[in-house]
C-alpha positions as CSV (number, residue, x, y, z in Angstrom):
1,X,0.0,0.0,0.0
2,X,1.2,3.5,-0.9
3,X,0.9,6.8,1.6
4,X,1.5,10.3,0.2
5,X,2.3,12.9,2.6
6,X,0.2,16.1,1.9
7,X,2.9,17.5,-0.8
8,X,2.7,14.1,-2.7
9,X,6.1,12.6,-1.8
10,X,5.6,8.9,-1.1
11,X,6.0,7.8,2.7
12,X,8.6,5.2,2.5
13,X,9.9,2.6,5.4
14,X,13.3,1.2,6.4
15,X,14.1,-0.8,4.0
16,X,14.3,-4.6,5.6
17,X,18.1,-4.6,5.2
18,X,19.0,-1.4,7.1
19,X,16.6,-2.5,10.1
20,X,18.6,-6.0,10.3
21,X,22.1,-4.0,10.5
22,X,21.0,-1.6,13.5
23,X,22.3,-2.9,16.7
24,X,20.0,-5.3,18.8
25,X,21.2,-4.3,22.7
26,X,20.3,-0.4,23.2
27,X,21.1,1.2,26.4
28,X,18.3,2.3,29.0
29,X,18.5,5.7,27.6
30,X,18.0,5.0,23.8
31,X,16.3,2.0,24.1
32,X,15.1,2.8,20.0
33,X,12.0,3.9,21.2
34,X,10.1,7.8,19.8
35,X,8.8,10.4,21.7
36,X,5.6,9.3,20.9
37,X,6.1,5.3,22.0
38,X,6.7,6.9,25.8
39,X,4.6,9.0,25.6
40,X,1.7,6.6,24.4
41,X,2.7,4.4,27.1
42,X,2.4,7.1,29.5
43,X,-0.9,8.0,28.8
44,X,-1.9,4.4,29.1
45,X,-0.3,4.0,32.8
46,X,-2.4,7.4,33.6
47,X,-5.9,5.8,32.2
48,X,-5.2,2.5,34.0
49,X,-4.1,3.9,37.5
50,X,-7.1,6.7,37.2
51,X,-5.2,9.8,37.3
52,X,-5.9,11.2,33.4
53,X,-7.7,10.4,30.2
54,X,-5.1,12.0,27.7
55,X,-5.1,10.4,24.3
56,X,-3.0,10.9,20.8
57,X,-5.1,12.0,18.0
58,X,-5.1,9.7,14.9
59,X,-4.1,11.2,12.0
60,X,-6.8,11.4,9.1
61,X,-5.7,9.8,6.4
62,X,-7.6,10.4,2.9
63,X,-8.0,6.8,0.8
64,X,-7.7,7.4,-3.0
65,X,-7.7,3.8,-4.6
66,X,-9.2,0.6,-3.2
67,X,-9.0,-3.1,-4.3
68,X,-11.6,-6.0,-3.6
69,X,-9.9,-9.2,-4.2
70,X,-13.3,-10.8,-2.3
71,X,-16.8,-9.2,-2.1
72,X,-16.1,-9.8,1.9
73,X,-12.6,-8.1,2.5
74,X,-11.1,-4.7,0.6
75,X,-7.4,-4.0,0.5
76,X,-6.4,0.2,0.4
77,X,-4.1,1.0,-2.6
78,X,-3.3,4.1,-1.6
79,X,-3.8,6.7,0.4
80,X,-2.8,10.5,2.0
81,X,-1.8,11.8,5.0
82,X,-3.8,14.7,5.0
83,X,-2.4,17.9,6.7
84,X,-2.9,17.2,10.8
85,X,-5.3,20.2,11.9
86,X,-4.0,20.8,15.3
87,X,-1.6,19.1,17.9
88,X,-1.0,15.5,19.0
89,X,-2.9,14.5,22.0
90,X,-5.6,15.8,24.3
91,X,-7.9,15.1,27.3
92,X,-8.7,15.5,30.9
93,X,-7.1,16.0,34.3
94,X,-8.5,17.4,37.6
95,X,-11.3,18.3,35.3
96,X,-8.9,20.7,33.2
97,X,-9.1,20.3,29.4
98,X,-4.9,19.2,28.4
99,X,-4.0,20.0,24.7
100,X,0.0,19.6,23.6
101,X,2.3,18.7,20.8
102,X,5.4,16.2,20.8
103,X,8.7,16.8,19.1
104,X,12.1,15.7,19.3
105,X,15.5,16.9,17.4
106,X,18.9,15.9,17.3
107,X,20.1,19.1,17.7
108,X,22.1,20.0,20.5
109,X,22.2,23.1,21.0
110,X,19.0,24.4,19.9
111,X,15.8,23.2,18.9
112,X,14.0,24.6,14.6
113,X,11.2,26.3,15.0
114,X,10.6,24.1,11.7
115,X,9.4,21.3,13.6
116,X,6.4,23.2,14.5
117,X,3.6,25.0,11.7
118,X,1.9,28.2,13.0
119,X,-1.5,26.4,12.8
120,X,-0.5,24.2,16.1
121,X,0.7,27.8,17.6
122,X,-2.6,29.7,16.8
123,X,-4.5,26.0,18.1
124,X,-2.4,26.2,21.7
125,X,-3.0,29.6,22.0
126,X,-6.7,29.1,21.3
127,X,-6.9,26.7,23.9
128,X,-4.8,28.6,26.4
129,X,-8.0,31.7,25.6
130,X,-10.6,29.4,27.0
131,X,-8.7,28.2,30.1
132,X,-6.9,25.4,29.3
133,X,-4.1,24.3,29.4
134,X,-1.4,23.8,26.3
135,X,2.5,22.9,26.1
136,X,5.0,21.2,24.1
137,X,7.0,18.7,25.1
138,X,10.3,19.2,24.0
139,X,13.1,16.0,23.7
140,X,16.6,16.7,22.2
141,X,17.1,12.8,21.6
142,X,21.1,12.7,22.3
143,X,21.2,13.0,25.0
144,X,17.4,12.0,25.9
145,X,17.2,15.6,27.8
146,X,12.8,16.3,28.3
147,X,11.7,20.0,28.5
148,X,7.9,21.0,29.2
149,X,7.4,24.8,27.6
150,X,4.1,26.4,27.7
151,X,2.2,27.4,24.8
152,X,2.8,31.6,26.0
153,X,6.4,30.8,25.7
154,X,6.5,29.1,22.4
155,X,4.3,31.9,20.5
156,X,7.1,34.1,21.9
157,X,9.9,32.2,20.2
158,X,7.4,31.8,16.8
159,X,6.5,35.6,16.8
160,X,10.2,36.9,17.5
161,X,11.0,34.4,13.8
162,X,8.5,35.9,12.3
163,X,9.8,39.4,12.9
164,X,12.8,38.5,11.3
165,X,14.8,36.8,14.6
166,X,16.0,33.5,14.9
167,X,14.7,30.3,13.5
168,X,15.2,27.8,16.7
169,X,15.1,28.5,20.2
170,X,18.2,28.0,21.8
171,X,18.9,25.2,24.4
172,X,19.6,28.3,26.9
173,X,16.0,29.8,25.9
174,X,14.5,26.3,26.2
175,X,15.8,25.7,30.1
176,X,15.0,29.4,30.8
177,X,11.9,29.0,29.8
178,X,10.7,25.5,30.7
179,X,10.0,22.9,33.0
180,X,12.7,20.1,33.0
181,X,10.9,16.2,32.6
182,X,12.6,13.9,34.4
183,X,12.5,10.3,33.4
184,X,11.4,7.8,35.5
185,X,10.4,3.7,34.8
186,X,6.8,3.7,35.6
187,X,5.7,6.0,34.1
188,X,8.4,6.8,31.8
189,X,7.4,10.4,31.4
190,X,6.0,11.9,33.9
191,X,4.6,15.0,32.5
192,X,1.6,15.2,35.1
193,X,3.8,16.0,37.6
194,X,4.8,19.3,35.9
195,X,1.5,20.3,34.7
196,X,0.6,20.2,39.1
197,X,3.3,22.8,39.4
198,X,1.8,24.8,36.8
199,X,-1.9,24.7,38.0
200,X,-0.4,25.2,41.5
201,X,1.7,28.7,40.3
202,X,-0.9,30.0,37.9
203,X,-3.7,29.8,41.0
């Protein structure tokens, strides 16, 4: 099956022989897993223990060619990524509506504003307007390092590039300007924790 990403290049996967060279024992702190693997199991150790109903958003996906090999099963062709609307996960906690993005880099010393579009901005700032409450989490993925940096900090560093200023926030500006993540077993991220200091400093 073929997926386009919204400007019609083709998604392609690791090729079968490059996955069978990469190296089988990772340490504890690149264990080969994404942002968004923790964080997914995260948000399942929060729904199972009670404490918060926070769930990724699926990404819609537009099907442009079908096949029916058997009147009873149909196989997708192809299909699009369509252009995600907003951020990557939402829900409840303490009866506060939670709305953030994910990203990772393998910068060091800053972090592009190019991982983010201004749509996801103008969304989290949307949400911050009505009460709730909207961050990125930020993970520079050498050296596995986990920033939380509200949404009013963010539009700070977006509107100073679009004045002409930088293009990436630097890894000063991020520690200045966030809360640091620390990583744990059970859950692995424990952004919860953070969000009770911010409810807790913006009563």
């Amino acid at each position: 099956m073929a997926f386009h990403y919204p400007n019609g290049r083709k998604f392609l996967s690791k090729p079968k022989e490059i996955q069978n060279r990469l190296p089988k024992k990772m340490s504890y702190s690149n264990r080969g897993k994404t942002l968004e693997d923790d964080l997914n199991e995260t948000n399942k150790y929060y729904l199972a223990n009670g404490i918060a109903v926070i769930h990724k958003k699926p990404t819609p996906i537009q099907i442009v060619n079908v096949h029916y090999p058997k009147r009873s099963a149909a196989v997708i062709k192809e299909a699009y990524f369509k252009q995600a609307s907003t951020t990557d996960y939402n829900g409840v906690y303490k009866g506060r509506y939670i709305d953030f993005e994910a990203k990772e880099t393998r910068n060091t010393s800053s972090f592009p504003l190019k991982n983010f579009h201004e749509h996801q901005v103008i969304h989290m700032n949307n949400v911050v307007s009505q009460g709730g409450i909207a961050f990125v989490i930020i993970r520079f993925s050498l050296t596995d390092d986990l920033y939380l940096m509200e949404a009013v900090h963010l539009s700070s560093f977006w509107q100073r590039m679009k004045e002409g200023g930088r293009k990436s926030i630097s890894l000063t500006e991020v520690i200045e300007n966030s809360w640091k993540i620390p990583l744990g077993f059970q859950p692995r991220i424990d952004y919860i924790k953070v969000i009770d200091l911010l409810i807790k400093e913006h009563e």
